[in-house]
C-alpha positions in Angstrom: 27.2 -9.7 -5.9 29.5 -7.0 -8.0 29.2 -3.6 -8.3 26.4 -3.7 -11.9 24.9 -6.8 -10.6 24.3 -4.2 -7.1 22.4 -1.8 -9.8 20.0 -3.9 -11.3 21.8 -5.9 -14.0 21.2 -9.1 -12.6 21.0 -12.1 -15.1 18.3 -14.8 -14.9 21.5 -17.0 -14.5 22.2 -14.6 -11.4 18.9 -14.5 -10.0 18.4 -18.4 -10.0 21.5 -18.4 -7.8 20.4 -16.4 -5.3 17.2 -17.8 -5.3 18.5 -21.2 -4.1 21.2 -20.3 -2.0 21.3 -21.3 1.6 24.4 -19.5 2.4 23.2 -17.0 5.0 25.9 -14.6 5.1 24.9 -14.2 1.1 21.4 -13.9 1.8 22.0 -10.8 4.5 23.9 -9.7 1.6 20.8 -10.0 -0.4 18.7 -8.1 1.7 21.4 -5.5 2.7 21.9 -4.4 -0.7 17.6 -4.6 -1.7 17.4 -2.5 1.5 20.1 0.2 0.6 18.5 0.5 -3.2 15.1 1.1 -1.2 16.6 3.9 0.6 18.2 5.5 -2.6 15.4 5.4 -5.1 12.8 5.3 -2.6 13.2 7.0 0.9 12.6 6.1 4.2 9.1 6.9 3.7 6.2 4.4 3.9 3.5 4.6 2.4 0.0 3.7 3.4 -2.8 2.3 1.2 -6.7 1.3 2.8 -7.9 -1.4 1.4 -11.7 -1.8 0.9 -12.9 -5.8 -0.2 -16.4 -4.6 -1.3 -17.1 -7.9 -3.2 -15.7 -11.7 -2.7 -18.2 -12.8 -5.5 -16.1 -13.5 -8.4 -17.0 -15.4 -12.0 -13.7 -16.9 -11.8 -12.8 -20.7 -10.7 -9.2 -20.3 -10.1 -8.0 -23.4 -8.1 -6.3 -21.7 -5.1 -8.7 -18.7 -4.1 -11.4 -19.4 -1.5 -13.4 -16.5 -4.2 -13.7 -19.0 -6.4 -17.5 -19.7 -7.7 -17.1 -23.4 -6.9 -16.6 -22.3 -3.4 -20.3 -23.4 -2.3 -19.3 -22.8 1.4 -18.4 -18.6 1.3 -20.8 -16.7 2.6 -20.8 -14.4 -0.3 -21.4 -10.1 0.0 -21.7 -6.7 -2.0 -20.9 -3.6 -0.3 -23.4 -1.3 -1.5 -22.0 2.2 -3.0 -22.7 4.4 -0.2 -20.9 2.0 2.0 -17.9 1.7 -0.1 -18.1 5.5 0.1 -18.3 6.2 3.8 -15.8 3.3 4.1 -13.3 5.3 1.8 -14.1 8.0 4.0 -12.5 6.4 6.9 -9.6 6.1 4.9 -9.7 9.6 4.5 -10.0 10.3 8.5 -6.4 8.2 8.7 -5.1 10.5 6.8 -4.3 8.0 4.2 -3.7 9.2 0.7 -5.0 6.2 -1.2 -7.8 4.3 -1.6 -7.5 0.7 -3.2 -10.9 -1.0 -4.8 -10.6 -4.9 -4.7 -12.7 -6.9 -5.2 -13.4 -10.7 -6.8 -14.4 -10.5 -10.8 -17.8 -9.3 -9.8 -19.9 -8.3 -12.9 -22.9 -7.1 -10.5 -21.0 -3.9 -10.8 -21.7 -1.9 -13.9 -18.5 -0.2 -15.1 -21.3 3.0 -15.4 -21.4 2.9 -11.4 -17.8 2.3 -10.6 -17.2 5.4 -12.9 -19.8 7.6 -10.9 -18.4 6.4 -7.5 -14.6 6.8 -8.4 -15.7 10.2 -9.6 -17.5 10.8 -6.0 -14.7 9.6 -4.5 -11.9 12.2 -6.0 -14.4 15.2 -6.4 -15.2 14.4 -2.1 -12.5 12.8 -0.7 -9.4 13.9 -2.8 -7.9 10.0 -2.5 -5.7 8.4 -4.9 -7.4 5.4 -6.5 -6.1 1.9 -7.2 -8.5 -0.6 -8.8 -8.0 -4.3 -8.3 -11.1 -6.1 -9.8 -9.8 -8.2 -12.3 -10.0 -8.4 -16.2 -12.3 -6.2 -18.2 -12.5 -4.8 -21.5 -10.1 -2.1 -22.6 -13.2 -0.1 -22.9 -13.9 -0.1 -19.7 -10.8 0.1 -18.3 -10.8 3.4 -20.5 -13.8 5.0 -19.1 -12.6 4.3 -15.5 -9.8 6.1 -16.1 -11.7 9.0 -17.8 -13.2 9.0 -14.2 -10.3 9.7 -12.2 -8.7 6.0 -11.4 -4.9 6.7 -10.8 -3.8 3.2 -10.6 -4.0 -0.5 -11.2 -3.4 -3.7 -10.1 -3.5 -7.2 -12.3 -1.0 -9.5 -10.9 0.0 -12.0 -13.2 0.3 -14.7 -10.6 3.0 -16.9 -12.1 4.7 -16.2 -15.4 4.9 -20.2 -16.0 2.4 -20.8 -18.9 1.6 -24.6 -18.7 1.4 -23.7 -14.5 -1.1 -20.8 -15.1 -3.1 -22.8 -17.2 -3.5 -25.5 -14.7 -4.3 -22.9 -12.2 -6.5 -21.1 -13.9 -9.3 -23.1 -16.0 -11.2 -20.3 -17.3 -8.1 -17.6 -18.0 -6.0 -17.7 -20.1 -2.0 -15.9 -19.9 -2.0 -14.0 -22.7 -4.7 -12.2 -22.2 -4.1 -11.3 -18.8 -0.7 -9.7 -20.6 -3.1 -8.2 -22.9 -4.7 -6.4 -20.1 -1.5 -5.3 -18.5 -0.5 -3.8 -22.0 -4.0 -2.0 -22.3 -3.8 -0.6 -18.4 0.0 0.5 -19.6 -1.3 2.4 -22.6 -4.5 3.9 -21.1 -2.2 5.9 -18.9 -2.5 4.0 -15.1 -0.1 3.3 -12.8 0.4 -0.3 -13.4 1.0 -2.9 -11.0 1.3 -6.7 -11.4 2.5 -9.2 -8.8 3.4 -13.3 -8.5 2.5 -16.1 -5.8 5.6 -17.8 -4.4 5.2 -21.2 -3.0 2.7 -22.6 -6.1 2.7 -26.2 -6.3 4.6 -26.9 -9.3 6.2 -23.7 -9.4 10.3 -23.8 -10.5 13.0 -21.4 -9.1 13.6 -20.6 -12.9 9.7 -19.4 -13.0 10.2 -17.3 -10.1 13.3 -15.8 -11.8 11.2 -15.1 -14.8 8.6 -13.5 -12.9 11.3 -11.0 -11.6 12.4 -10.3 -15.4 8.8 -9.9 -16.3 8.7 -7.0 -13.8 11.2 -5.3 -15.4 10.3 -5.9 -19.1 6.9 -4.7 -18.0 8.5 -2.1 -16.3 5.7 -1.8 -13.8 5.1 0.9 -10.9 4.2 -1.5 -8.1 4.6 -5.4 -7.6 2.8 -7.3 -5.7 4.6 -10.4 -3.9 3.4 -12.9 -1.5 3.1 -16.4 -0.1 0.8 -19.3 -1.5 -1.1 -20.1 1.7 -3.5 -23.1 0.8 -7.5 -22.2 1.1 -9.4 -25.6 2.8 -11.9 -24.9 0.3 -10.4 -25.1 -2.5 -8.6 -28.1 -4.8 -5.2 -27.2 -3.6 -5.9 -27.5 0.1 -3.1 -30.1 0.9 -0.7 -28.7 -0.6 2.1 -26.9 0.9 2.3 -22.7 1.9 4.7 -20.9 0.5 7.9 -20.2 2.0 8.6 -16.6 4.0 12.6 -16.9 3.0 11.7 -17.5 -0.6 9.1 -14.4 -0.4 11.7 -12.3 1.0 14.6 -12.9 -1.8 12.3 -12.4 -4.3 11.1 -9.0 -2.7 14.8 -8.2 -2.5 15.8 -8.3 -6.0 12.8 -7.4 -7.7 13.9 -4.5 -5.7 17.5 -4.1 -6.4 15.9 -4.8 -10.3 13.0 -2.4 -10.7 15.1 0.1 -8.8 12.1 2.7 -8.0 8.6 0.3 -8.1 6.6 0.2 -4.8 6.4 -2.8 -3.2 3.9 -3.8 0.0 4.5 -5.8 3.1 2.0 -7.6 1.9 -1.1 -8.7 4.5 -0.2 -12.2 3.4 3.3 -12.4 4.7 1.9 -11.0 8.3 -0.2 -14.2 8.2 2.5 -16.6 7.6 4.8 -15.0 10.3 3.8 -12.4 12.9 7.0 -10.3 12.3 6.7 -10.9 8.4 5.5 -7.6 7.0 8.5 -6.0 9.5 10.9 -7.9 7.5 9.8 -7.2 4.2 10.1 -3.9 5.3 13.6 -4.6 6.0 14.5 -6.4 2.9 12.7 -3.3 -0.2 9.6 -3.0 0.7 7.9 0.5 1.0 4.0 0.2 1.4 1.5 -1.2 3.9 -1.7 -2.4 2.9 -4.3 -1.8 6.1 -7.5 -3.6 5.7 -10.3 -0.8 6.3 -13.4 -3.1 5.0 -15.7 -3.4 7.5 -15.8 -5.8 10.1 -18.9 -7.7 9.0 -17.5 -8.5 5.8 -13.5 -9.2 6.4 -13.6 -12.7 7.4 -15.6 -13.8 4.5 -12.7 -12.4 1.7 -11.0 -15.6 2.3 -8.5 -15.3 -1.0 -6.6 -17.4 1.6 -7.6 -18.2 5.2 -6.5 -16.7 8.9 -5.8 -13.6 7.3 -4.7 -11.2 9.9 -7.0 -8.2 11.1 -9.7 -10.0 10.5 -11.3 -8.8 14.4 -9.4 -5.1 14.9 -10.6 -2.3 13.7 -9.3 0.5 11.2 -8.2 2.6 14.1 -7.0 -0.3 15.9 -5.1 -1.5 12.8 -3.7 2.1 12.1 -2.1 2.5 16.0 -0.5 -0.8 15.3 0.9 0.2 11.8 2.5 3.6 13.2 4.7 1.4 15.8 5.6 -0.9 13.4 7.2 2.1 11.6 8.4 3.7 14.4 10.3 0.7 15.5 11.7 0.1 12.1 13.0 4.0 12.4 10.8 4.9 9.4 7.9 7.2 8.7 4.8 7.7 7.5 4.3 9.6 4.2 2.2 12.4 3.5 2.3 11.9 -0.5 0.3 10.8 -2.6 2.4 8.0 -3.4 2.4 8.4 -7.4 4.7 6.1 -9.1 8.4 7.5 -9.0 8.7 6.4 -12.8 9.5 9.3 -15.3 6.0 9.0 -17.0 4.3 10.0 -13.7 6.7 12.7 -11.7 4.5 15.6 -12.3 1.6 13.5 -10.6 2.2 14.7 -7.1 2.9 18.4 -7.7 -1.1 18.4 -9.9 -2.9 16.4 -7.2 -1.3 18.5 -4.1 -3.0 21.7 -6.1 -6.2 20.5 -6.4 -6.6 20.0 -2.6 -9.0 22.8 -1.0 
């Protein structure tokens, strides 16, 4: 790699090749550089988001989530408000600075009541919020962020039209841009993400993913393995490769510079040291799962998830040695997107603590 293709300038051309070499001095290279870019636009800071899975119902039938509705063998749940609440109060007790909403495309929940618990949740708790429950209307997306929703997550999954469409039979890929574009405008912090490892999936649809990232110009990306769900149509098929994960973690770092990116839970499942490599290659952010216990094991998005059995306390002690060994920290920041849109963020949400 030269010196521009070092900052960020990297061609689709570029990116392809990277993508499929096998030379492993290169790839060290790779990671050496994603890692030093991580350091210089985003510290040695790690940030720390709970994760709350208060609903695996969803009215969607994609073909490789165990969510899906077809999935007649999920034991399906709802958390009910005041135990999202005292959950996000946990998260709280960790001393974690964000809370993150997921949930499967659930329309039980009225967008009135997710306004009125958001609204709980930063008058209460003083958390940073990241919503991750699928596509909505722009109105609503609105009024949640009238309520005090900071940020949120969409991923679109694979930027591969005719591949989206086969995996998704009741979606369709522009509007999931749409959505992105509306969550843009309406003022969040926007984060999309892509599965690696998706049977059919191209290297030149992985490198358009990374450009999408960039065009979108998003404040987190989300990037994991495919890891097949037994339930589901695509349960033969092939998981995802952790190598392939990791490139593409590297340059979408090296080419969105300052976006956060997670270790993400699903890269721990495919290999025990996985999210400590990630780390190593531009991430910044751990995801700890702080749903309760009853619940985890049935938000089978993909199966043996890790953490299913520990608990939040359990999960946190474990986290704080991972960063330790990687001679990191823990942050104490909010975490607000490092884009120039958002930099006052921080400074107005450390004020209005008591």
């Amino acid at each position: 790699m030269n010196p521009s293709e070092e900052e960020g300038t990297l061609s689709k051309r570029k990116i392809i090749e990277l993508l499929k070499t096998k030379n492993k001095e290169e790839v060290y290279r790779l990671y050496q550089i994603a890692d030093k870019t991580r350091k210089k636009y985003m510290g040695d800071e790690i940030h720390l988001r709970g994760i709350i899975e208060f609903s695996n119902y969803c009215r969607r039938d994609c073909l490789y989530c165990g969510l899906r509705r077809s999935n007649a063998r999920l034991h399906r749940y709802r958390m009910t408000f005041s135990e999202i609440f005292q959950t996000a109060l946990k998260t709280q007790t960790l001393n974690f600075k964000t809370v993150v909403l997921q949930s499967g495309e659930d329309p039980a929940y009225r967008v009135e009541d997710l306004c009125l618990l958001i609204k709980k949740i930063k008058k209460e708790l003083h958390l940073a919020i990241t919503l991750c429950i699928g596509e909505r209307p722009r109105q609503e997306y609105e009024v949640m962020k009238e309520a005090g929703a900071d940020r949120f997550l969409l991923k679109h999954e694979t930027s591969d039209y005719p591949l989206y469409k086969r995996l998704h039979p009741d979606l369709f890929y522009e509007d999931r841009l749409k959505c992105l574009s509306w969550l843009k405008e309406l003022g969040y912090q926007v984060g999309s993400g892509n599965m690696v490892g998706l049977p059919g999936q191209s290297v030149e649809s992985l490198a358009e993913d990374i450009l999408l990232f960039k065009k979108l110009d998003v404040d987190m990306v989300g990037i994991g393995p495919f890891i097949p769900h037994y339930d589901t149509p695509l349960r033969n098929t092939k998981t995802g490769s952790l190598d392939a994960v990791l490139k593409i973690i590297a340059i979408a770092r090296i080419v969105t510079k300052n976006a956060h990116i997670p270790a993400t839970t699903a890269v721990g499942t495919i290999d025990p040291l996985g999210r400590q490599k990630a780390l190593q290659c531009g991430a910044n952010v751990i995801m700890p799962n702080i749903t309760p216990q009853k619940y985890r094991r049935d938000y089978q998005i993909y199966p043996d998830k890790i953490c299913i059995f520990e608990d939040a306390e359990d999960c946190h002690s474990c986290i704080q040695g991972m960063v330790k060994s990687l001679g990191r920290t823990i942050a104490s920041s909010f975490g607000h997107s490092l884009k120039k849109r958002f930099k006052n963020l921080e400074e107005k949400d450390e004020k209005n603590i008591p």
